[in-house]
C-alpha positions in Angstrom: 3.0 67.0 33.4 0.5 68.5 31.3 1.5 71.0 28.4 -0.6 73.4 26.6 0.9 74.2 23.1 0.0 77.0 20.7 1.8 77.5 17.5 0.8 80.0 14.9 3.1 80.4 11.5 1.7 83.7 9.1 3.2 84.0 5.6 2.9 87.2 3.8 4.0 88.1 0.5 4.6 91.4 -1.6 2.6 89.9 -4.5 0.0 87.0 -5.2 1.1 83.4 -5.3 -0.6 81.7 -7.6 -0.2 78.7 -6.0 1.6 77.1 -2.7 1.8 73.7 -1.2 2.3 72.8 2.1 3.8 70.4 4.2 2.4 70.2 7.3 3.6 68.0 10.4 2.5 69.9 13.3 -0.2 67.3 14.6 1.7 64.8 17.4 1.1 61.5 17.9 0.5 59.6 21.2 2.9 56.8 22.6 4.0 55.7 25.7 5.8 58.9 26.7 3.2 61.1 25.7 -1.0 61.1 25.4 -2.9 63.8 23.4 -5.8 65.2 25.3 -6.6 67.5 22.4 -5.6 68.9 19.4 -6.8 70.9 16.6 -5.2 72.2 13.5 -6.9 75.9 12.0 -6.1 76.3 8.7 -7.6 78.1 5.1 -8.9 75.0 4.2 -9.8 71.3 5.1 -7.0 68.4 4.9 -7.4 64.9 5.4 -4.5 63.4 7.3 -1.7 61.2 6.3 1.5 59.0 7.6 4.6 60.0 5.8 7.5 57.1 5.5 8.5 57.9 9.2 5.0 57.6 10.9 4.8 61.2 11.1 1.3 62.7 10.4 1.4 64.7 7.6 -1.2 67.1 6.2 -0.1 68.0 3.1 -2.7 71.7 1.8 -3.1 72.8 -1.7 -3.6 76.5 -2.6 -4.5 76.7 -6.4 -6.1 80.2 -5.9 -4.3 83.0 -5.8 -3.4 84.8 -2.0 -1.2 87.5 -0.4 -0.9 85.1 2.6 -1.1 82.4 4.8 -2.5 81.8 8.6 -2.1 78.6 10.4 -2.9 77.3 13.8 -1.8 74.2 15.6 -3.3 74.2 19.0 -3.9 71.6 22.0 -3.2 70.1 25.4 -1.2 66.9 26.2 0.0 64.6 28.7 3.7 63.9 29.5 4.6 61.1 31.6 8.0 62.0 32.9 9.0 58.3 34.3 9.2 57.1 30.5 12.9 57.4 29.5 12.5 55.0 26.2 10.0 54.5 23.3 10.0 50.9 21.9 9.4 50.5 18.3 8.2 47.9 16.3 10.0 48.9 13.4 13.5 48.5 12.5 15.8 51.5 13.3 18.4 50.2 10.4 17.0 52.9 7.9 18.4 55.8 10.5 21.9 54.6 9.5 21.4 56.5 6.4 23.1 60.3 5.8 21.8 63.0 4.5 23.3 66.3 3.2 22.7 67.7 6.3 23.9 65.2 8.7 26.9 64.4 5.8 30.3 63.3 8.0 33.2 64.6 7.8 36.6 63.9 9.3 36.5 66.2 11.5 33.1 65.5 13.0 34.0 61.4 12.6 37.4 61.8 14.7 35.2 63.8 17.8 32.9 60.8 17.9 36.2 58.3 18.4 37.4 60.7 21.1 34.2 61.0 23.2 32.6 57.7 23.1 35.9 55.2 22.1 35.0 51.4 21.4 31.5 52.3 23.8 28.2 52.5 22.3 25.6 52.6 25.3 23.8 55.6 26.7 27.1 56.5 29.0 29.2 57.0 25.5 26.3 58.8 23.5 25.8 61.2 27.1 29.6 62.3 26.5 28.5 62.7 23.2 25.8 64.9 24.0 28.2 67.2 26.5 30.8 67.1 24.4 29.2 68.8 21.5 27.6 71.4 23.0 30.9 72.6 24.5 32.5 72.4 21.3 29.4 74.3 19.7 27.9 77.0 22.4 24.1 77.8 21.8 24.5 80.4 19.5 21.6 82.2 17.2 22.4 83.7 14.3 25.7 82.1 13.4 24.2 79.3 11.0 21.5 79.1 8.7 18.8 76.3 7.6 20.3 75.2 4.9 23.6 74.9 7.5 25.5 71.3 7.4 26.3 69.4 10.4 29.9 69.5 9.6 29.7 73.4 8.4 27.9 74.0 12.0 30.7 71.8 13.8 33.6 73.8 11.8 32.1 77.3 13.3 31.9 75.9 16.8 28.6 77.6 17.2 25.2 76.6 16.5 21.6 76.3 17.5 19.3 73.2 18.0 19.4 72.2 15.4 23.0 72.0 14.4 23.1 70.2 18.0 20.9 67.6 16.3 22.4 67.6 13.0 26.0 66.8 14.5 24.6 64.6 17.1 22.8 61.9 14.6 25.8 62.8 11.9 28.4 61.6 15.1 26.1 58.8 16.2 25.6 57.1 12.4 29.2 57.4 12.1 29.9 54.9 15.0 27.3 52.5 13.7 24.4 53.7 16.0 20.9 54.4 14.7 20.0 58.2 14.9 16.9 60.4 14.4 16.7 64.3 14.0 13.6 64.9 16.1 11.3 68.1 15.7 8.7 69.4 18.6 8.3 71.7 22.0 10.3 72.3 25.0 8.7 73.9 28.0 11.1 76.2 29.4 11.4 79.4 31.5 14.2 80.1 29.7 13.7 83.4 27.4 16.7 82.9 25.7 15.8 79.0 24.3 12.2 79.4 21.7 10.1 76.7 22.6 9.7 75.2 19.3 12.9 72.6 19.5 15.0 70.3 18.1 16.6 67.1 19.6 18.6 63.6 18.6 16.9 60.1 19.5 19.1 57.1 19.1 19.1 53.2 19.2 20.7 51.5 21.8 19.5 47.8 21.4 15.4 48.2 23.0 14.3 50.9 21.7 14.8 54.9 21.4 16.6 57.1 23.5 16.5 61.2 23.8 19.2 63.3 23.8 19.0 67.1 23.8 22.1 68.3 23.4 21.3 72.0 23.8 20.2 71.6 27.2 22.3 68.9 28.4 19.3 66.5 28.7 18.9 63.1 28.5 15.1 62.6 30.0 12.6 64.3 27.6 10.3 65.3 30.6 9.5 68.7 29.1 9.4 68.0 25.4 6.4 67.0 23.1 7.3 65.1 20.7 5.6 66.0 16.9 8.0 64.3 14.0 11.3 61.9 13.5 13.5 62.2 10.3 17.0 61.4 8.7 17.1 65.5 9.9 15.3 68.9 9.8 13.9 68.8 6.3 12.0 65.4 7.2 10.5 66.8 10.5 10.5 70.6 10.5 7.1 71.6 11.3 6.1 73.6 8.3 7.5 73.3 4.5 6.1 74.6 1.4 7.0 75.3 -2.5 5.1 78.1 -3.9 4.4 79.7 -7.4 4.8 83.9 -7.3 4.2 86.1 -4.7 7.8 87.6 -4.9 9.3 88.6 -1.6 8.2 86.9 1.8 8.1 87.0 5.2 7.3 84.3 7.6 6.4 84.8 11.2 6.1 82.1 14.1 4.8 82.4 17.3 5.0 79.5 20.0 3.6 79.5 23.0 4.1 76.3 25.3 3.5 76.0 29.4 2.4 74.0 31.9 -0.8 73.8 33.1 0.3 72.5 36.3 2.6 75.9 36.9 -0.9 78.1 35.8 -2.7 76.1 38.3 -0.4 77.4 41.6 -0.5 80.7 40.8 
């Protein structure tokens, strides 16, 4: 299947920044699952890319001047091979042990992942997992926040992506398996989903498996992948620190669809 993405974020403030940095991981990478026919990245100025410490690649854009806002583009086409179910990976999964305020456990969250997956830890166990969350915590915008825990999302029984996510790789550390918050695109007819996503990968002995809890799935046939983390703040697409410019408002737009559906009409 071949997906055409378009992503544009707009910043605007109510006075000058002074200055602003940027974060910027919206540039995927290829592997087995997927290939990048093209890709291109409009922004107010050139930056060189990088790898952060999870192979994602990073641009990271400097704005010493002052500016009222800020524009920028990610744009491109790509190839997913929907037969690939698992991505290898030469390095060791042991650091996606690690918690993180986000994906902190709790008892509560630590006693669902007993129930659902018992003394199993293969893809059977982490699927229950997967089912079971996400009819303990409905898809639900609006009831959490960002800055929203796993545990805090698990407690209201209602969440989005990615609280999904953040419970899913809190859950799967807990019983010893190796989890990764993973940021990217879902093509979906779906009005109600956005098609910039969130969903959990995890170890199971050869390599890394999906597992999308908000929509059930466990084959990522639909999803380009653009950054892993310990959980959102390591992957989320766009993250900045700036200096002034009082009050702001962010806008994103995503736009993702097959250019095998465009073709038939």
């Amino acid at each position: 299947m071949k997906l055409s993405i378009r992503h544009d974020t707009t910043y605007s403030y109510a006075d000058e920044v002074c200055t602003s940095i940027q974060f910027l991981r919206l540039t995927p990478k290829d592997s087995q699952r997927q290939r990048i026919l093209q890709w291109h990245l409009e922004l107010p100025r050139l930056v060189r890319s990088q790898l952060d410490p999870y192979g994602n690649i990073l641009h990271v854009m400097t704005m010493d001047e002052p500016h009222g806002a800020l524009v920028l583009t990610a744009y491109g086409e790509v190839q997913i091979h929907q037969a690939v179910e698992m991505e290898p990976d030469s390095q060791s999964p042991l650091p996606f042990l690690r918690t993180s305020h986000l994906t902190q456990i709790d008892d509560n969250l630590s006693a669902f992942a007993i129930a659902q997956c018992g003394a199993r830890r293969d893809r059977s166990a982490l699927s229950d997992l997967m089912n079971g969350l996400a009819e303990r915590m409905p898809y639900s915008p609006g009831t959490t926040a960002v800055s929203s825990t796993a545990a805090e999302a698990f407690a209201g029984g209602a969440g989005v992506c990615q609280d999904h996510t953040h419970a899913f790789v809190s859950c799967a550390r807990s019983l010893g398996v190796p989890a990764r918050y993973v940021s990217g695109y879902l093509c979906t007819e779906d009005e109600n989903h956005l098609a910039s996503h969130a969903w959990a990968e995890a170890w199971l002995g050869d390599g890394w498996y999906s597992f999308d809890v908000t929509n059930r799935l466990t084959r990522p046939d639909r999803h380009l992948k653009l950054a892993v983390g310990l959980d959102y703040l390591d992957a989320c697409p766009v993250r900045g620190m700036r200096r002034g410019g009082g009050a702001e408002q962010m806008h994103a737009r995503v736009q993702v669809s097959s250019m095998v559906q465009v073709q038939h009409q």
